[in-house]
N, C-alpha and C positions, 0 to 999 in steps of 0.2 A: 504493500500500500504506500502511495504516494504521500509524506509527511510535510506539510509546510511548515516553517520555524515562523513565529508571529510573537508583536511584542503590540502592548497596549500601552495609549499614553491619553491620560485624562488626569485634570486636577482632583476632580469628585470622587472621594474615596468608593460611595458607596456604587459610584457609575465601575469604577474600576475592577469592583468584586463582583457585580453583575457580568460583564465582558468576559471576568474569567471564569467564572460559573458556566457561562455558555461554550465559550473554547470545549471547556474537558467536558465536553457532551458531545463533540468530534472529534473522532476516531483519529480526523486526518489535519489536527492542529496542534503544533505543539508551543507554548506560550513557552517563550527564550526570558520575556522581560516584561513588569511592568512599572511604570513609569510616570512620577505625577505633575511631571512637566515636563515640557518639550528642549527642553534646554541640558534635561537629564539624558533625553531623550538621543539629542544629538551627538554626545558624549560618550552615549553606548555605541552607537551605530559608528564613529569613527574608529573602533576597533573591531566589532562584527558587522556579522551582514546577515539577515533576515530577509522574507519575502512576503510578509505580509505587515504593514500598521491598521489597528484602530485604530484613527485618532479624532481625540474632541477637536472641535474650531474653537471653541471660546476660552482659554488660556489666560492667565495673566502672566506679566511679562511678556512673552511668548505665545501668541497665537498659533493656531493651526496653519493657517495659513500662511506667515511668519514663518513657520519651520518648514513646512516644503519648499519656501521658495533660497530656503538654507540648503537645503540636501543636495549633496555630490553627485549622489546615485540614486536613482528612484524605485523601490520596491511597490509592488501592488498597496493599493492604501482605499481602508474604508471609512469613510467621514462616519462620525457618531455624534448626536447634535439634539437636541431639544428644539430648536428652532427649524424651522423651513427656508427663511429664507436666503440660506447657505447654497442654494442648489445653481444656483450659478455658477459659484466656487469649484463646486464640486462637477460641473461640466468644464470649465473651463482648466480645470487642472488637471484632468481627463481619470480621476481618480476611478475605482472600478464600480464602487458602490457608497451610497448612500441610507444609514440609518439612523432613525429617527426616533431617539428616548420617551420613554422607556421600550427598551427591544425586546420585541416577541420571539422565542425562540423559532419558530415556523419560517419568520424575514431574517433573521439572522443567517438559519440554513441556507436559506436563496444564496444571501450572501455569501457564503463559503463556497456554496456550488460555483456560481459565476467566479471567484477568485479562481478555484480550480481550471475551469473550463478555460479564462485566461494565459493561465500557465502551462498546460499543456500547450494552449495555442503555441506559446512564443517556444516553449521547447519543444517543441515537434519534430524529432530525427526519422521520420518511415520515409521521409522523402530519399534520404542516406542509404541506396542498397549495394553496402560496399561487395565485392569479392569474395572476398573472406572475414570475417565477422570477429577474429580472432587477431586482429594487425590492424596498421594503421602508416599512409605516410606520411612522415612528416617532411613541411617544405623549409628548407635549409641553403641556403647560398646561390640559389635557385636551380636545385636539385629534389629530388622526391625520393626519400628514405625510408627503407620499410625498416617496422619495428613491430615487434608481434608484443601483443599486449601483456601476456607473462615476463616478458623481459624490462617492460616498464618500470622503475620502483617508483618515483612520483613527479607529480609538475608544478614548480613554483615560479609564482609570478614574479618578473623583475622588468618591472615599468610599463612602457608598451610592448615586450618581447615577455616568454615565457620559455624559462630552462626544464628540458627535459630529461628525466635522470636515468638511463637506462645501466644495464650490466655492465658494459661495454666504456661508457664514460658518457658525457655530456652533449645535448644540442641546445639550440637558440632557435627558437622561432618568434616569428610575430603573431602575435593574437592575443587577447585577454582569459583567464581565467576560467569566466562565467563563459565563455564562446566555446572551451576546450571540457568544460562539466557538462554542456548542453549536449554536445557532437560525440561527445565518448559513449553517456550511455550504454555502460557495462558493470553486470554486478561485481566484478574485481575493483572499480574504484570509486571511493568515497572523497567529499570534497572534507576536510577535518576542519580549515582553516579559510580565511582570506584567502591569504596566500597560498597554499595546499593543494594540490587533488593528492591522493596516497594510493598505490596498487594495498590493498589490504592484507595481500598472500605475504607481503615484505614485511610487514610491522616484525620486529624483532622483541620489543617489549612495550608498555605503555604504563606510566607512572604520572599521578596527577594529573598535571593538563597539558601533557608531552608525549610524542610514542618516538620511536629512533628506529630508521629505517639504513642499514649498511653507517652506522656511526651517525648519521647523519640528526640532530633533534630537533623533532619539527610539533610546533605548536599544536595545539587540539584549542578552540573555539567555545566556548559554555553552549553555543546554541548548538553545535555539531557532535559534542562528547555521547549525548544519550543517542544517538543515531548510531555515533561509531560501536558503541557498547551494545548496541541493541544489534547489532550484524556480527558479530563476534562469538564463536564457542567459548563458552566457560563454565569450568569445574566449580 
């Protein structure tokens, strides 16, 4: 099953415990953070990455609106609001959805669904009918290199290029991250980090919020640890 990582950000305590009452009633949400301002907000998110916000519009300090037009990076986001006349906002910031407090678990669900339905949209790899399903090239100095996906240990991001770690030693390609977690698409690799994708077969050990793959120590994410833990055999 498909998990999204989703964080909530509202000042209203008692809005906030609602939101997350309703999350752990899907299956297919897992709440990373919550958060009672948007300022908290942005603070988390410069060190993880997430794919879903609720977020209120009406903030102090810090508006809703105010923090989106802060974000580097835009994840799916659902306005939560008391008022209506926010839906302007909420078209013109192309956010996915719109709800309106107090939320009915019934509209809430719509909302998850259409976040889903979203997601899948933008990562949609069936159009990708590679060869063989077990490799991959990669482009390098403008050459096209095979690499068979067991031989992969992981791929971290460095800027607008992404170093690929295989057995063998090192590449460099251009592309981001999130472009090379979308197009992989295999149960062998887990994104753990920002930074990160990891082959899983590699992890050598994992301690705290670290696993180390061929010496190597690479960060584990708070919002990625229970995904990584939850694909892993253990005694």
């Amino acid at each position: 099953m498909m998990i999204l990582n989703c964080m909530i950000v509202d000042d209203d305590l008692l809005a906030r415990k609602a939101l997350s009452h309703l999350c752990k009633k899907m299956d297919n949400l897992n709440v990373v953070q919550v958060c009672e301002s948007a300022t908290v907000a942005l603070e988390f998110l410069a060190e993880e990455e997430i794919d879903l916000i609720f977020l209120d519009i009406e903030m102090p300090e810090l508006s809703g609106i105010d923090f989106l037009d802060r974000m580097v990076t835009m994840p799916q986001v659902v306005f939560t609001t008391s008022k209506t006349e926010y839906a302007f906002e909420a078209f013109e910031y192309e956010v996915t959805d719109y709800l309106k407090k107090p939320i009915k678990f019934p509209r809430f669900q719509k909302a998850v669904e259409k976040v889903v339905e979203v997601y899948q949209k933008n990562n949609d790899t069936t159009g990708n009918s590679n060869i063989n399903a077990n490799e991959v090239y990669l482009r390098e100095n403008g050459k096209l290199i095979r690499v068979s996906y067991e031989n992969i240990e992981y791929f971290e991001n460095a800027g607008d290029y992404i170093l690929v770690k295989t057995g063998e030693g090192k590449h460099i390609i251009h592309g981001t991250l999130k472009s090379i977690d979308a197009k992989l698409n295999h149960p062998l690799f887990l994104k753990v980090h920002r930074s990160f994708i990891v082959n899983l077969s590699k992890i050598k050990d994992i301690e705290e919020n670290t696993l180390v793959i061929d010496k190597k120590v690479i960060p584990i994410s708070r919002a990625n640890k229970p995904v990584l833990l939850g694909k892993l055999n253990m005694l």
